[in-house]
C-alpha positions as YAML, in Angstrom:
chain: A
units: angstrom
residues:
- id: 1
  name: UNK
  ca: [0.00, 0.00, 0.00]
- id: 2
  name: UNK
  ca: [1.48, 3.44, -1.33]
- id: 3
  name: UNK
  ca: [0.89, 5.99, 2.22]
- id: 4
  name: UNK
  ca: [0.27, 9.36, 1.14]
- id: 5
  name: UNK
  ca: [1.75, 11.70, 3.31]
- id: 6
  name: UNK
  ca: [-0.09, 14.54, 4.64]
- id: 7
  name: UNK
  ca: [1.46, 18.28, 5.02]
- id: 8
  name: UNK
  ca: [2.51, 17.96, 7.91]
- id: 9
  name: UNK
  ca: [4.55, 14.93, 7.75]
- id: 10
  name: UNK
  ca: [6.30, 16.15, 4.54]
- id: 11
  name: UNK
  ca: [7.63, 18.72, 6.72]
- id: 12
  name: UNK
  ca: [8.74, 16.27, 9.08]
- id: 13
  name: UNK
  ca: [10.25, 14.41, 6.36]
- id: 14
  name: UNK
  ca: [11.71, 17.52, 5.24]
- id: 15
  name: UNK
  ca: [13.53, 18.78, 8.05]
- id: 16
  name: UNK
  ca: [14.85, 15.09, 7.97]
- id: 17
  name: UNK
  ca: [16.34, 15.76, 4.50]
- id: 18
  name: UNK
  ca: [17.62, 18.53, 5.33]
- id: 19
  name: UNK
  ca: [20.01, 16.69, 7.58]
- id: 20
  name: UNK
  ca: [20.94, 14.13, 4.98]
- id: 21
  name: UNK
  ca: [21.85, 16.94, 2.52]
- id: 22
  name: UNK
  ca: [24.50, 18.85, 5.16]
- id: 23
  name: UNK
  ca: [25.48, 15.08, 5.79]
- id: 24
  name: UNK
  ca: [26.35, 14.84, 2.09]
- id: 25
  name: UNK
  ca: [27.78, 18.33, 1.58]
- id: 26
  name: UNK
  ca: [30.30, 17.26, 4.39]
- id: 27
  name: UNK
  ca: [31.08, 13.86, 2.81]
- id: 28
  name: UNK
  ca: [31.98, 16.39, -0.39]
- id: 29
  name: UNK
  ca: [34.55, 18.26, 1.47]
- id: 30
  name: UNK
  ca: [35.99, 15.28, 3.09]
- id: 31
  name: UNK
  ca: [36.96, 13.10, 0.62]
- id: 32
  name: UNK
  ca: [40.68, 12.83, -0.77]
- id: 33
  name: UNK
  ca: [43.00, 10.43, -1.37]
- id: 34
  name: UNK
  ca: [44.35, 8.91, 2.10]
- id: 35
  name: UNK
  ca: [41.22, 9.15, 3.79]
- id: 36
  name: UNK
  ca: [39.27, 6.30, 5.27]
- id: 37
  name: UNK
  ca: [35.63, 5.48, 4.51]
- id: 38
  name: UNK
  ca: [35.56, 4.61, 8.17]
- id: 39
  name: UNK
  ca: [36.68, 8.29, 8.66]
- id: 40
  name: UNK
  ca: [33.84, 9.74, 6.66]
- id: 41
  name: UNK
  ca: [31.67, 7.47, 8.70]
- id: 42
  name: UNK
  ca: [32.30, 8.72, 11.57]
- id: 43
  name: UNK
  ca: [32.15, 12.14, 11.25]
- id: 44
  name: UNK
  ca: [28.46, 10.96, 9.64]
- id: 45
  name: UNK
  ca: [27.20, 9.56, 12.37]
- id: 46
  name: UNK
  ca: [28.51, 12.44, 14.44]
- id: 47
  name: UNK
  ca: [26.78, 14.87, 12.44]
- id: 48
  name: UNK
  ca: [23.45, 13.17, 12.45]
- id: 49
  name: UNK
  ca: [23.51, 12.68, 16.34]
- id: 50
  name: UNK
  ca: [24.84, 16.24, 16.66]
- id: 51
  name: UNK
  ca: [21.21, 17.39, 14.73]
- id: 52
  name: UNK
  ca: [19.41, 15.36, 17.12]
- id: 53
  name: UNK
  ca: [18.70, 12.35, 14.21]
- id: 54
  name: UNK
  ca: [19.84, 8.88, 13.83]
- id: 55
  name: UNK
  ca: [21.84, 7.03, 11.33]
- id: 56
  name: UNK
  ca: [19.10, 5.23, 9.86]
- id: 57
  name: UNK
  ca: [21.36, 2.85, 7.90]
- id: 58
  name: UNK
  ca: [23.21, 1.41, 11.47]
- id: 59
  name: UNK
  ca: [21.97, -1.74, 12.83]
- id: 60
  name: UNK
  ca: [19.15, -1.61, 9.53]
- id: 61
  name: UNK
  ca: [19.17, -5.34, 8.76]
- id: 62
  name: UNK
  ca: [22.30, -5.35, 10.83]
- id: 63
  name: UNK
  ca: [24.16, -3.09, 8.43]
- id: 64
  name: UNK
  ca: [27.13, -1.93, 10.54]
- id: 65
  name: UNK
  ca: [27.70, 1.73, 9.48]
- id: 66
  name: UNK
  ca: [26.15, 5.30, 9.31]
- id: 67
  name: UNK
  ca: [26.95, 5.39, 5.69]
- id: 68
  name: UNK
  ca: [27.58, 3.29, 2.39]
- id: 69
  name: UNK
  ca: [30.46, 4.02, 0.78]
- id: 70
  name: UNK
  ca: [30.90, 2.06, -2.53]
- id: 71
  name: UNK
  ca: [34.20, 2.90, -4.74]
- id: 72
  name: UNK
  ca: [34.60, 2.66, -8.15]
- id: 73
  name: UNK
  ca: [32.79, -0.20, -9.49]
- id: 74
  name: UNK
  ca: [31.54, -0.64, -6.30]
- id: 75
  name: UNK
  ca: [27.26, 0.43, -6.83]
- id: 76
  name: UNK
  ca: [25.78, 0.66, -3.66]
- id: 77
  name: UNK
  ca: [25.71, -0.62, 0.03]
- id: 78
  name: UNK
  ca: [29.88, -0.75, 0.16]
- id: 79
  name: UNK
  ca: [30.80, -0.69, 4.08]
- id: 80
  name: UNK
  ca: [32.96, 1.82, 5.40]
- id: 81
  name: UNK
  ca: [36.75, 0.43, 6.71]
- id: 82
  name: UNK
  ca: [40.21, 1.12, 6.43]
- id: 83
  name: UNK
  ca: [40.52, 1.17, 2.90]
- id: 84
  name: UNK
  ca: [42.00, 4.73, 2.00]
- id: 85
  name: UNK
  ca: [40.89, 6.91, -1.26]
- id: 86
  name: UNK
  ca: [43.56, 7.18, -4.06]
- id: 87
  name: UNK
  ca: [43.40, 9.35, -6.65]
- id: 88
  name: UNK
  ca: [41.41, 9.52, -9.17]
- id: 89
  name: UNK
  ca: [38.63, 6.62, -7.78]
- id: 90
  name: UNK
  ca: [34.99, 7.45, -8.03]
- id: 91
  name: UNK
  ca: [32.89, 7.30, -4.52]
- id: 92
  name: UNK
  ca: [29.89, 7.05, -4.07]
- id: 93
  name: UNK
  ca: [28.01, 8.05, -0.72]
- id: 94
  name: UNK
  ca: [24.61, 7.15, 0.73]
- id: 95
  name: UNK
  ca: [23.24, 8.57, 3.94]
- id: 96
  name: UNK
  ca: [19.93, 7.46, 5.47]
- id: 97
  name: UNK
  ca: [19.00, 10.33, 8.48]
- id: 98
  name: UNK
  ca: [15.43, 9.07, 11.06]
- id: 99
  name: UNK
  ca: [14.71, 12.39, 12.54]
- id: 100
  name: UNK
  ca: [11.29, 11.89, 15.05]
- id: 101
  name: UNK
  ca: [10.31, 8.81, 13.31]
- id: 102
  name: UNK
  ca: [10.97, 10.13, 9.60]
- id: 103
  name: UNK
  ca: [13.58, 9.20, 7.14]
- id: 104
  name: UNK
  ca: [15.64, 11.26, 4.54]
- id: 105
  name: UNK
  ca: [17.73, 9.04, 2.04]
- id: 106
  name: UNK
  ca: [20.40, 11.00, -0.37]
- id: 107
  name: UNK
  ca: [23.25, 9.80, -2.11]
- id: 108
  name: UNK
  ca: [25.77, 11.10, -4.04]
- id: 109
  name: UNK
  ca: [28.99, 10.34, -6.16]
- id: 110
  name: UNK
  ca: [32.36, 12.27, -5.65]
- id: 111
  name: UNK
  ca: [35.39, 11.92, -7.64]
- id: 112
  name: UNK
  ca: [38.87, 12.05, -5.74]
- id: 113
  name: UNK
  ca: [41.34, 14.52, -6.81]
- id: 114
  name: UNK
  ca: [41.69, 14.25, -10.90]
- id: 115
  name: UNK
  ca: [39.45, 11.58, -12.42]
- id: 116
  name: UNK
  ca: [39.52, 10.00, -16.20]
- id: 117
  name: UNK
  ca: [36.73, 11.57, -18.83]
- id: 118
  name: UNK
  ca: [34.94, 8.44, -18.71]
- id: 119
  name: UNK
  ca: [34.36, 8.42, -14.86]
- id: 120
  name: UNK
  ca: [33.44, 12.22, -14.87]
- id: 121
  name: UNK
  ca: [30.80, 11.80, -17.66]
- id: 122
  name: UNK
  ca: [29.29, 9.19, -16.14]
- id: 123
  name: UNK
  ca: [29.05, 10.93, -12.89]
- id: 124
  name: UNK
  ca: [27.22, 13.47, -14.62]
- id: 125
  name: UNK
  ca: [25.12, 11.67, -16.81]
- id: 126
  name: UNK
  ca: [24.07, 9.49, -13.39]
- id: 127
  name: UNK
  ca: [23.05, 13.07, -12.08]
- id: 128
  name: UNK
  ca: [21.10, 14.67, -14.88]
- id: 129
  name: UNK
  ca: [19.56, 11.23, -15.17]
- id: 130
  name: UNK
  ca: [17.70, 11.67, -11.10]
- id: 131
  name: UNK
  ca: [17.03, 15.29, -12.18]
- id: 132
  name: UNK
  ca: [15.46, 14.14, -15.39]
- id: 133
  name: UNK
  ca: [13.63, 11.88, -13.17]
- id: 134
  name: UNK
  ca: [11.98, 14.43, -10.87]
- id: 135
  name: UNK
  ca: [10.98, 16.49, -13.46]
- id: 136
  name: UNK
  ca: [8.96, 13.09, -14.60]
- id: 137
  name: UNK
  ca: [7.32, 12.95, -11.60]
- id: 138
  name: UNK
  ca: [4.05, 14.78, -11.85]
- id: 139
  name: UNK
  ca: [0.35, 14.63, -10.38]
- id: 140
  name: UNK
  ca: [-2.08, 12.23, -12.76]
- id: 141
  name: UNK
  ca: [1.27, 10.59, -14.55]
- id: 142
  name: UNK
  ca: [2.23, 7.20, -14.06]
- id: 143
  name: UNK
  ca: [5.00, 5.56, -11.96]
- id: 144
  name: UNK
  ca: [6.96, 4.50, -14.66]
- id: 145
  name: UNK
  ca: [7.20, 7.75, -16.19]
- id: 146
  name: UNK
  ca: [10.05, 8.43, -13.63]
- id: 147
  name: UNK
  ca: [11.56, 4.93, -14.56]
- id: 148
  name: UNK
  ca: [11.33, 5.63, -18.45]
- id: 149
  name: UNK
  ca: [12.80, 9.21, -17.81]
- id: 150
  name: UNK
  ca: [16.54, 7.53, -16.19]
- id: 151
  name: UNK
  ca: [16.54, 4.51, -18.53]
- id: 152
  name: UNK
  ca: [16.09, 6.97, -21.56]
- id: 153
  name: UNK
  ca: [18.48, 9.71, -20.73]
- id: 154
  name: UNK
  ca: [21.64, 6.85, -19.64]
- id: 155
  name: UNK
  ca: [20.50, 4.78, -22.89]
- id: 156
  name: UNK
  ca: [21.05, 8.07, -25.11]
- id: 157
  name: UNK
  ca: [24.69, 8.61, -23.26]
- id: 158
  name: UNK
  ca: [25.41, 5.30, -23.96]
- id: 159
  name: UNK
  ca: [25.75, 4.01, -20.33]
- id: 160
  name: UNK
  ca: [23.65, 1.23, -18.82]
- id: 161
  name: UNK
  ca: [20.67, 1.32, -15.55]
- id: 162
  name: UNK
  ca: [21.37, -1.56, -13.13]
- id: 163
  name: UNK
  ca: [18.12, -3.27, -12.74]
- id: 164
  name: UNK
  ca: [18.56, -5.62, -9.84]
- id: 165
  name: UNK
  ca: [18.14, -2.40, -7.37]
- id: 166
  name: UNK
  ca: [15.49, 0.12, -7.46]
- id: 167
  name: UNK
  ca: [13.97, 3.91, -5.71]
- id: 168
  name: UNK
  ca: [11.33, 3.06, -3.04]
- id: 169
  name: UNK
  ca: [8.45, 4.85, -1.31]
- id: 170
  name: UNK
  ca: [9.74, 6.57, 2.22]
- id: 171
  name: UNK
  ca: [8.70, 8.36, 4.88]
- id: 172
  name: UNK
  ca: [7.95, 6.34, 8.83]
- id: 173
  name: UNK
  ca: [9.62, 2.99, 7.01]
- id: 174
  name: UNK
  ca: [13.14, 3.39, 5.09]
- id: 175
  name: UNK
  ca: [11.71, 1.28, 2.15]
- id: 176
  name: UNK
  ca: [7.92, 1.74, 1.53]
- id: 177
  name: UNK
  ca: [5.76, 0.93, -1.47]
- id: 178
  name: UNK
  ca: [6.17, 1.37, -4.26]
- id: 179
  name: UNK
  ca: [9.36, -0.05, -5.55]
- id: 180
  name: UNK
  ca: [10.94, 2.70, -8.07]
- id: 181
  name: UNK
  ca: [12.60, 1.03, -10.65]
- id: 182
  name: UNK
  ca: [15.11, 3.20, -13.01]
- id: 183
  name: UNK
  ca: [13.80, 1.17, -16.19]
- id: 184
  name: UNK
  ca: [11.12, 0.46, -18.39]
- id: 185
  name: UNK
  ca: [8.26, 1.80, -20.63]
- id: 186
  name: UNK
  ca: [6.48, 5.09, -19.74]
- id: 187
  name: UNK
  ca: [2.83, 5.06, -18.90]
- id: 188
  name: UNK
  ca: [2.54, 2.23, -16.71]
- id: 189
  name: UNK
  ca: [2.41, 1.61, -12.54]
- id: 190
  name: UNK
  ca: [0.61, 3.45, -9.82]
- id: 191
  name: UNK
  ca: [-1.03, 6.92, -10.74]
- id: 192
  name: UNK
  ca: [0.95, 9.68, -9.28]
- id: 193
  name: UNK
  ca: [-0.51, 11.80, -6.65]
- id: 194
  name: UNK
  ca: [0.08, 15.18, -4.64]
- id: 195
  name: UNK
  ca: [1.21, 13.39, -1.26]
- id: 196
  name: UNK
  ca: [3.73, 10.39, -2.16]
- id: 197
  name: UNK
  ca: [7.13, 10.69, -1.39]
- id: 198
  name: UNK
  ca: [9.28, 9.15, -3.08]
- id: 199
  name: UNK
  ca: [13.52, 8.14, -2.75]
- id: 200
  name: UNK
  ca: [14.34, 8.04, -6.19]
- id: 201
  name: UNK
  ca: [18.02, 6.81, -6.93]
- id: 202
  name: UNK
  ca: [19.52, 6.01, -10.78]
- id: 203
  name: UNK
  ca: [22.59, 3.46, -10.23]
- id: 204
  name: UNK
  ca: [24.48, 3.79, -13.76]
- id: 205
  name: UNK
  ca: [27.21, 1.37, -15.15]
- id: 206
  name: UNK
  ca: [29.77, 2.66, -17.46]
- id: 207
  name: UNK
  ca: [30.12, -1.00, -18.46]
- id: 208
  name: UNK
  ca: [26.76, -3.85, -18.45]
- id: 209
  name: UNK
  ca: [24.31, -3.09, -15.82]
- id: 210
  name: UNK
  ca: [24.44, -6.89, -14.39]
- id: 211
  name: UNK
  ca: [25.73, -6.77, -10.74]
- id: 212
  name: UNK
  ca: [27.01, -9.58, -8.11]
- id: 213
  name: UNK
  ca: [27.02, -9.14, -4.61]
- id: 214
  name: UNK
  ca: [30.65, -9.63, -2.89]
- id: 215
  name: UNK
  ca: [31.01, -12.61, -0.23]
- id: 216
  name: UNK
  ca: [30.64, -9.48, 2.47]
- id: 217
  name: UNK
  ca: [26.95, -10.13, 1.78]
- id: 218
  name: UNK
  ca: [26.18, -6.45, 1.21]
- id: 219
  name: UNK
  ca: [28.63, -4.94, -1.03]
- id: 220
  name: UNK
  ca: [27.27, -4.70, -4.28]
- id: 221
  name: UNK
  ca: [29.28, -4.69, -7.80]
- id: 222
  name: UNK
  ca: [29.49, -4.35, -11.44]
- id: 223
  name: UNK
  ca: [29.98, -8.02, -12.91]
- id: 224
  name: UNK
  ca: [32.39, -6.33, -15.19]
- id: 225
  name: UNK
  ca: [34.22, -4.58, -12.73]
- id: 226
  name: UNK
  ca: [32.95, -1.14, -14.98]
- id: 227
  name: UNK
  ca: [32.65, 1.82, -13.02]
- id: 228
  name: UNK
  ca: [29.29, 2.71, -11.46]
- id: 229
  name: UNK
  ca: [27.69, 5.61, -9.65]
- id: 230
  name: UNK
  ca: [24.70, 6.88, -7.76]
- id: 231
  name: UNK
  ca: [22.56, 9.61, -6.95]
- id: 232
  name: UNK
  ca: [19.39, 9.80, -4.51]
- id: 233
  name: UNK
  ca: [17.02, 12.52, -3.45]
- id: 234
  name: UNK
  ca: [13.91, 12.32, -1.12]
- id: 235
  name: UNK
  ca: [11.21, 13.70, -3.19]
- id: 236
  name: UNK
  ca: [7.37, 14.83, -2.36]
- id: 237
  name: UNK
  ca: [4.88, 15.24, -4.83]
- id: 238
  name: UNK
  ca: [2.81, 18.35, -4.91]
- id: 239
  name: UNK
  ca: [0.21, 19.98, -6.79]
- id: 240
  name: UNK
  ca: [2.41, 22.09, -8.65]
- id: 241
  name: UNK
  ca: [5.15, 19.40, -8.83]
- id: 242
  name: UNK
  ca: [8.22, 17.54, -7.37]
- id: 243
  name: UNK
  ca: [9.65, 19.25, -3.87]
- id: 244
  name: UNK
  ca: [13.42, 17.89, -3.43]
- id: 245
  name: UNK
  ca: [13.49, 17.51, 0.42]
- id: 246
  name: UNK
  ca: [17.06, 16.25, 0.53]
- id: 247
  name: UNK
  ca: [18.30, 19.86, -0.27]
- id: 248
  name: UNK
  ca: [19.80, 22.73, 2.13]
...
């Protein structure tokens, strides 16, 4: 069942996002080479507990971070450690904030120091392709509209959608209905409506888009060891349109 949120909880939601996005605008400054992900992390966590939130991704499913930190062909749920950042990797970094029983959920992808062409297109492409996205996401269309929008704009730039992991409803659960996939035909799914909120998140391969989880049981990669990345936003659903809520 797809919860429609009423204004009041958006706000709640929002001021949740809010904390995600400084989160995220931290991680940006952070990262370098020779820095842990465990360091970034931590000063997550600390951040979220310093704005009176918790990191919704610790302990979730017995996760055992704040944040995920996936590298290079790394696409999503990589776990923080001692690994250090080297020039010219990719990273990309989710953060999940509960803030009085709401959830935010952002991601983002960061390049250290000097990165090749190929990894800086894609991390562009991977962000038009959310912000393409949103602007799919309208009162009376259809859920796949958003999905058509990603796969359509990545497809033109020649890059590939992973499939196997997909956007989901939010807001007093981290992953409510619907499921959000970044794929597929326009016009079909769930009728949009003023009130959803919605995590949407495009996870682009600059190689195939089949993944393979690692023997960690939560790190998630390309099959072809091509580079991936990934952006997120929490977005509500007006009358007059989408409302990022993962923004400062």
């Amino acid at each position: 069942m797809i919860r429609i949120k009423s204004p009041g909880e958006i706000e709640a939601m929002r001021r949740a996002g809010r904390i995600a996005a400084a989160v995220l605008q931290e991680m940006k400054q952070m990262v370098r080479a020779g820095i842990t992900t465990a360091a970034l992390d931590k000063k997550a966590e600390q951040l979220i507990r310093k704005a009176g939130a918790e990191p919704a991704f610790l302990g979730y499913h017995n996760f055992p971070a704040s944040i995920c930190a996936s590298i290079n062909e790394e696409v999503v749920h990589g776990i923080p450690g001692l690994r250090k950042l080297k020039e010219g990797d990719i990273i990309s970094i989710d953060v999940g904030v509960r803030l009085h029983g709401y959830y935010g959920d952002a991601a983002a992808t960061f390049a250290v120091g000097e990165i090749s062409p190929l990894a800086a297109r894609l991390i562009e492409v991977t962000r038009q392709s959310l912000y393409e996205a949103i602007k799919a996401m309208r009162v009376g269309g259809r859920l796949s509209d958003i999905s058509h929008a990603v796969e359509s704009y990545v497809t033109l730039n020649r890059f590939s959608v992973v499939r196997d992991y997909v956007g989901h409803g939010i807001g007093i659960e981290m992953h409510e209905d619907p499921q959000v996939p970044n794929f597929g035909p326009p016009g079909r799914g769930p009728v949009l409506q003023k009130g959803m909120v919605l995590a949407i998140e495009p996870m682009v391969n600059a190689g195939g888009w089949e993944v393979e989880v690692l023997p960690d049981q939560w790190t998630v990669v390309t099959k072809d060891r091509s580079l991936s990345a990934h952006f997120e936003h929490t977005v509500a659903l007006g009358e007059d349109g989408p409302e990022i809520l993962t923004v400062l």
